[in-house]
C-alpha positions in Angstrom: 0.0 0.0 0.0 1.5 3.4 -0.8 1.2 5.8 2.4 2.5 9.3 3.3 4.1 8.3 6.3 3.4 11.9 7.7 -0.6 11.7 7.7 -2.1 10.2 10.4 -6.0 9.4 10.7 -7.8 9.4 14.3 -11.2 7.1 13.5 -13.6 5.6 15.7 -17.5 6.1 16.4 -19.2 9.0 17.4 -18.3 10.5 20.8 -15.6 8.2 21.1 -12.9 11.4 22.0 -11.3 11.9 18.7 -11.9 15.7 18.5 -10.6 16.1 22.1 -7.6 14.1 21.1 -7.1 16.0 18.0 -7.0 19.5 19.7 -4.7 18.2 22.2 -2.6 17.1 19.5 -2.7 20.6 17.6 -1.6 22.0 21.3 1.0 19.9 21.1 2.4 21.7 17.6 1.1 19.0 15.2 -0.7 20.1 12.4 -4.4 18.8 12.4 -7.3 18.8 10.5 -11.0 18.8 11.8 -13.5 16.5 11.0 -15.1 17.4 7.7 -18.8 15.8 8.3 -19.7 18.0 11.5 -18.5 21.1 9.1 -20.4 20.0 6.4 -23.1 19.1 8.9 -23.2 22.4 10.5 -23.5 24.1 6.6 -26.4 22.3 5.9 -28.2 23.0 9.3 -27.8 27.1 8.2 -28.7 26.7 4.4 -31.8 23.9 6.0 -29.9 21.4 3.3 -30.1 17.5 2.8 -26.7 16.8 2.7 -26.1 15.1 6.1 -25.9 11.3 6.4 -29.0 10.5 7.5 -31.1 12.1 4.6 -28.7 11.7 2.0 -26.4 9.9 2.4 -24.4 10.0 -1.1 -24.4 13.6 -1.8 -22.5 13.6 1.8 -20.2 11.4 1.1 -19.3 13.5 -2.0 -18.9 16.5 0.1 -16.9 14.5 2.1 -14.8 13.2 -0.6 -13.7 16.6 -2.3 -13.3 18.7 1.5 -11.1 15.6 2.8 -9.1 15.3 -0.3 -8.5 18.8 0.1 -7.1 18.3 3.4 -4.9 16.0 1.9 -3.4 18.9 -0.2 -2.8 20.9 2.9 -0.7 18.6 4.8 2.4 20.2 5.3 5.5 17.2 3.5 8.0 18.7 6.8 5.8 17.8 10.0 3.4 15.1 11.3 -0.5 15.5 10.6 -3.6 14.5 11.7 -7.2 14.2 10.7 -10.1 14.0 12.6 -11.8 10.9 10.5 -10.0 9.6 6.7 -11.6 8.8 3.4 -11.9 5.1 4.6 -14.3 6.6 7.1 -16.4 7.6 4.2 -16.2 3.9 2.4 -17.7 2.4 6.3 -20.4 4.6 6.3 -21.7 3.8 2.7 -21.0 0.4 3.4 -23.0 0.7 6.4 -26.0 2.8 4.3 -25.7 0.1 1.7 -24.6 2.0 -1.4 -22.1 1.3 -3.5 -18.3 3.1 -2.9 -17.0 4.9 -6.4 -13.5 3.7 -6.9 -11.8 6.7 -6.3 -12.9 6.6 -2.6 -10.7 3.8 -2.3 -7.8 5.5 -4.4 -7.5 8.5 -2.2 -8.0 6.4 1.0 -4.3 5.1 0.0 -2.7 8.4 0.7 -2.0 8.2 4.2 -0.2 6.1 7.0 -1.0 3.1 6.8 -1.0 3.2 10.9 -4.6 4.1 12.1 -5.2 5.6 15.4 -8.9 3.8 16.4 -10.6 5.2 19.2 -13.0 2.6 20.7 -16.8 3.4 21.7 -17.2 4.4 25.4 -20.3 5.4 26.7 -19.1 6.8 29.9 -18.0 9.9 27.6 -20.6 9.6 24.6 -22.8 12.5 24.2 -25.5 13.5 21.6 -25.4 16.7 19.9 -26.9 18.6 16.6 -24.2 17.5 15.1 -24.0 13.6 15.8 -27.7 12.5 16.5 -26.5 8.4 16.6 -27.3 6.6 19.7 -24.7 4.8 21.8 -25.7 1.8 19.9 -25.4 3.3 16.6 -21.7 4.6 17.7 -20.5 1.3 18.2 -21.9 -0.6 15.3 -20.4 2.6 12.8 -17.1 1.3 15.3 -17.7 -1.9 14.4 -17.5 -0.6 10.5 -14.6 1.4 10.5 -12.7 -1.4 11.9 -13.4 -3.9 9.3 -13.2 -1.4 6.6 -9.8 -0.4 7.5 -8.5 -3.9 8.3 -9.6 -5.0 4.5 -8.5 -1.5 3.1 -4.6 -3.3 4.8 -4.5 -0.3 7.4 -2.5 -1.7 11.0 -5.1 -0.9 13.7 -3.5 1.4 16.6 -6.9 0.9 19.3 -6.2 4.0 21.8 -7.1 3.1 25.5 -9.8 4.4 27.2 -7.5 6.5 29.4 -7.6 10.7 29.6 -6.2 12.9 27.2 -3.0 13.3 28.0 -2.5 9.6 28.4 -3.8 9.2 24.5 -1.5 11.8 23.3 1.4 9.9 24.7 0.2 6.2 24.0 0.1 8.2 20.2 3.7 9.8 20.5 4.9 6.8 21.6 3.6 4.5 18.4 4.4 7.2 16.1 6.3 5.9 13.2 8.3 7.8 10.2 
């Protein structure tokens, strides 16, 4: 698999601590990148548009697709980076909505580390919002999709305890790899 050893994704279900992780991580002088869907979420809340996963599922994705690709572009070649979700995130949740992934999807999806950072579901830090409307059941069956797509997509699995912040940012320093 061809990676950028310098692009690191964070994945994992909703309310799982990925944004939390990611800010400590940009506070730490990495470069990071927020998760696109809760933008693209937010935009179509203002403009009252369908593009949000649960009423349109592909349109989303596309969104997703050209912002996250763009993200890509942006990732400074002289320091580490990382994104709050990857395009393989995108393939799980089509996967999940049953519709068929466009080949590019999985193209792009091949230009990052191929060391994943998965953040497991835990409930006793879950929490609904305008932007994440999924259950606590729904976060850990969308974790249940991300794994397997990125285990098939040949990605190496990194699982982050369920420990504070501090202790994640460390447990991610410490299986950085360049």
């Amino acid at each position: 698999m061809l990676t950028h050893s310098n692009r690191y994704i964070i994945t994992g279900g909703p309310g799982s601590g990925k944004s939390s992780l990611l800010a400590a991580l940009i506070n730490q002088n990495y470069q990071g990148f927020e998760e696109i869907s809760r933008v693209i979420i937010r935009e179509q809340h203002e403009i009252g548009g369908d593009r949000v996963p649960w009423q349109n599922l592909a349109a989303f994705a596309e969104l997703c697709y050209e912002r996250m690709s763009a993200q890509l572009d942006n990732c400074k070649s002289d320091c580490t980076c990382f994104y709050d979700r990857g395009l393989p995130d995108i393939i799980a949740y089509m996967r999940r909505g049953g519709l068929n992934v466009p080949h590019k999807y999985f193209e792009k999806a091949k230009a990052y580390n191929q060391n994943v950072f998965l953040t497991p579901p835990w409930q006793e830090i879950f929490i609904n919002d305008s932007e994440r409307p999924e259950s606590y059941e729904d976060a850990v069956e969308i974790y249940k999709f991300l794994k397997s797509t990125y285990t098939e997509l040949g990605f190496n699995i990194i699982e982050l305890p369920k420990v504070s912040i501090e202790e994640r940012l460390a447990f991610i320093e410490k299986n950085l790899k360049t």
